[in-house]
ZAZA-320907 format. One record per residue: x, y, z negated of N, C-alpha, C in turn; residue in one letter. Coordinates in steps of 0.05 Angstrom, whole numbers, plus 5000, padded with zeros to 4 digits. Layout:
! residues N
XYZXYZXYZa...
This chain:
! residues 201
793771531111790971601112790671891121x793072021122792472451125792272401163x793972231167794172311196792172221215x790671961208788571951220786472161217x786372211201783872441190784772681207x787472681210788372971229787972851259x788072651274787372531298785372621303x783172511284779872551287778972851293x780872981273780473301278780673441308x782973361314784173451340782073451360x781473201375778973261395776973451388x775973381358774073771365774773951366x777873971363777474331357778374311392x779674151404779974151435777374091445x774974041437772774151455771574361448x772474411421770474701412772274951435x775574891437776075091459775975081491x775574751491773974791521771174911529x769574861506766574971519765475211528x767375431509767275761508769375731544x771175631542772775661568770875631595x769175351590767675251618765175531619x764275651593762875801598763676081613x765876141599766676381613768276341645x767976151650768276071679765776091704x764075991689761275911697760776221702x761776421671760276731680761576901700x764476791711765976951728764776791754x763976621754762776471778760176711787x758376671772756476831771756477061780x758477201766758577511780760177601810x761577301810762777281830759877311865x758377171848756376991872754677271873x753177401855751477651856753377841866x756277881871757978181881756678091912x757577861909757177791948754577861953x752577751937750377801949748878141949x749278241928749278531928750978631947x753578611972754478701992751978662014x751978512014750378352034748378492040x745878582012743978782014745179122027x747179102016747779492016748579472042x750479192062750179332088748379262107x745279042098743479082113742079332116x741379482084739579742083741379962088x743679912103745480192107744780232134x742879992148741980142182739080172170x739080342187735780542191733780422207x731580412181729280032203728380192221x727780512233727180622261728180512274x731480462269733780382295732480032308x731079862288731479532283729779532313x729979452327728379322353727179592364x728579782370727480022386728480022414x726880142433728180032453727280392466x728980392493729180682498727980682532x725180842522723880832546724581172567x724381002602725681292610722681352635x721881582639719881662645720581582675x718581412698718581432717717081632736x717481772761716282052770714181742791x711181832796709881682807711081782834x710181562854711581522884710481762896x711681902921710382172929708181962953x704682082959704881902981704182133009x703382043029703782193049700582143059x699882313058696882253074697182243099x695382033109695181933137694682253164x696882153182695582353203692882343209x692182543233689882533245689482363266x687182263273686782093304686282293322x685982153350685182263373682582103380x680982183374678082103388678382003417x677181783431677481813452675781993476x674482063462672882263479672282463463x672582793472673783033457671083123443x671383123414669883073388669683493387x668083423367667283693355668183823332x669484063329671284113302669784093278x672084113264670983993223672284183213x670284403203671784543191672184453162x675084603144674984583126674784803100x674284803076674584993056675885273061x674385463065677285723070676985843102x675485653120675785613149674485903160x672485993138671586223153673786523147x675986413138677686623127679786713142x680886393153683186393163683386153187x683786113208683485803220684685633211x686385603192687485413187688085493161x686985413139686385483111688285393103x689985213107691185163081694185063091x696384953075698984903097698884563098x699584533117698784163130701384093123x701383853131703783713126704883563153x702983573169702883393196700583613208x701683503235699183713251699383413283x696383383288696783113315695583393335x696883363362695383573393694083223401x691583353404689783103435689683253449x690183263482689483223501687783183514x686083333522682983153540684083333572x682183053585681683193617680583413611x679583513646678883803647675483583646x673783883648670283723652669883663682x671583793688671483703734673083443734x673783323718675183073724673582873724x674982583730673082363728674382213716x674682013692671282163684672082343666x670982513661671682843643672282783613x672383003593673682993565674282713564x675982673577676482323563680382413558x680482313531684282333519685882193539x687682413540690182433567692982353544x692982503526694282443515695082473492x697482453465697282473445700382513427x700082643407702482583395702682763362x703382603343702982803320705382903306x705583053302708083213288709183193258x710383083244710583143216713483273209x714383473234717883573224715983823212x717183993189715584223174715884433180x718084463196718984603207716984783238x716284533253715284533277711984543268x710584403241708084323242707384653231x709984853213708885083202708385303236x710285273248710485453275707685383282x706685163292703685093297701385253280x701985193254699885413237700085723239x702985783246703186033254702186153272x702786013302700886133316697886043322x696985913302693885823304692586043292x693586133268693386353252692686593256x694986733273695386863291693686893312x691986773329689886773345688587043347x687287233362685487423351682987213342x680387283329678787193328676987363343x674187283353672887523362670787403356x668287563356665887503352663887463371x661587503356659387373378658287573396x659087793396658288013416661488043437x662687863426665387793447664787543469x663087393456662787093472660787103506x661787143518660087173543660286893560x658186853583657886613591660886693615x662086333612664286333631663686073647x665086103677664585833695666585583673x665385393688666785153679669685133687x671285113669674785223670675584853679x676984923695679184613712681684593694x681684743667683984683656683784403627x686584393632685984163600685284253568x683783963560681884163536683184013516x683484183501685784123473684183983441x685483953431684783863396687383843381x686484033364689584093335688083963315x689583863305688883773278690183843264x689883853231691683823213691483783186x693083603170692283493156693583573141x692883593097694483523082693683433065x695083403038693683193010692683193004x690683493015687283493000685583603026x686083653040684783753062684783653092x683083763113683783653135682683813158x682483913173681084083199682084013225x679483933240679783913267679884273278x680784283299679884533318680784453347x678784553363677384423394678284673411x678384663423678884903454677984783471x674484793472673784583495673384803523x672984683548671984863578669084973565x667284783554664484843551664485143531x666785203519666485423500667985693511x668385683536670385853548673485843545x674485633544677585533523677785773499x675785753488676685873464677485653437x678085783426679485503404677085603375x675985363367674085423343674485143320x673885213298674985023275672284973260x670585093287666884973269665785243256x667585413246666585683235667385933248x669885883255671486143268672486123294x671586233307673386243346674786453339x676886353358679186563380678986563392x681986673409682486703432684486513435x685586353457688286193462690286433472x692886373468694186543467695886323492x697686483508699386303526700586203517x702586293490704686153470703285943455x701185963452699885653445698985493455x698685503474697085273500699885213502x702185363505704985303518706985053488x705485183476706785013449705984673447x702284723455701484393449702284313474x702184403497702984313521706684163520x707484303513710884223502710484023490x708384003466709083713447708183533465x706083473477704883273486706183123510x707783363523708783303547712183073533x712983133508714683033501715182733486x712682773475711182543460711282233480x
C-alpha cells in the first residue's frame, strides 16, 4: 500500500517542476524577442529623418540669349536714335553691328540696298564703335547746303540686350553720318571700314 501512494506522488511533484521550468523558458523567450526588437528601433532612429528622402538640388545658370541683329530696310530708312544718343553716337557697347548699303540718289532707281552684311566677331563690332565714336560731331552752324553726292549711302546699326540704334550717312544730308540726334563728320577710315565689310560679306 506505501508504494502506490508514492507512485501517485511522483507525477506531481514532476509537474510542479515542469511548470516553473516552461515558465522560465517562456521569460527567456520574451526577452529574447524585445532585445531584437529594441535593436531594430536604435538602428532605425540612429539616421537623421533630415537625411530620409532628401534629395540634392544643383542650381542651373538660365541660357545666355543673343538678341537678334539688325535688318536692312530695303530702301534707306531714317535713324533711331537711342538713350544716351545725344552724348555719344553710339551710347552704349553692341554686341553685333549690320553695314546696309544703298545706291547713290543719281542712280536708278536710287537709295535702293546694294548690299549687306552683319558682324557679331567683338572684336571687329568694338573697332566699328570706335571709330563711330570717334567721328568729330559738328553743329548746326557747321551744316551748309551741299550738291547731291554720286557716292554710296550707308546705314550702321547696332544692336544689344537692351538697346538698339540705327545711324544713316545719307547724300540728302551731305554724307554726314547722324543717329537722329547727333551728326558728324565721315571719316575716310570709316567709309573704308563699312566698305571692307560689305565688299566681303
Amino acid at each position: 500500500m506505501g508504494e502506490p501512494d508514492a507512485a501517485r506522488r511522483r507525477p506531481i511533484v514532476m509537474h510542479r517542476l515542469t511548470l516553473p521550468a516552461l515558465l522560465v523558458l517562456a521569460a527567456v523567450a520574451g526577452c529574447s524577442g524585445g532585445g531584437s526588437h529594441d535593436l531594430t528601433n536604435a538602428t532605425t532612429s540612429s539616421t537623421p529623418a533630415s537625411t530620409l528622402g532628401s534629395t540634392t538640388t544643383t542650381a542651373v545658370a538660365p541660357p545666355t540669349t543673343t538678341p537678334p541683329a539688325a535688318t536692312c530696310p530695303a530702301t534707306l530708312p531714317q535713324p533711331v536714335s537711342a538713350k544716351g544718343a545725344d552724348k555719344r553716337l553710339v551710347p552704349f557697347t553692341a554686341s553685333s553691328a549690320t553695314v546696309c548699303r544703298y545706291s547713290t540718289v543719281l542712280a536708278h532707281p536710287p537709295n535702293r540696298l546694294v548690299r549687306k552684311r552683319t558682324v557679331t566677331d567683338a572684336s571687329e563690332v568694338a573697332q566699328l564703335e570706335r571709330l563711330t565714336n570717334a567721328l568729330h560731331r559738328i553743329s548746326n552752324a557747321e551744316r551748309i547746303p551741299c550738291p547731291l553726292l554720286a557716292t554710296p549711302q550707308w546705314v550702321l546699326s547696332f544692336v544689344s540686350a537692351g538697346a538698339s540704334e540705327r545711324l544713316v550717312a545719307s547724300a540728302s544730308d551731305c554724307g554726314f553720318v547722324s543717329n537722329g540726334v547727333a551728326t558728324a563728320s565721315p571719316t575716310d577710315a570709316w567709309t573704308a571700314a563699312l566698305t571692307r565689310i560689305t565688299s566681303s560679306g
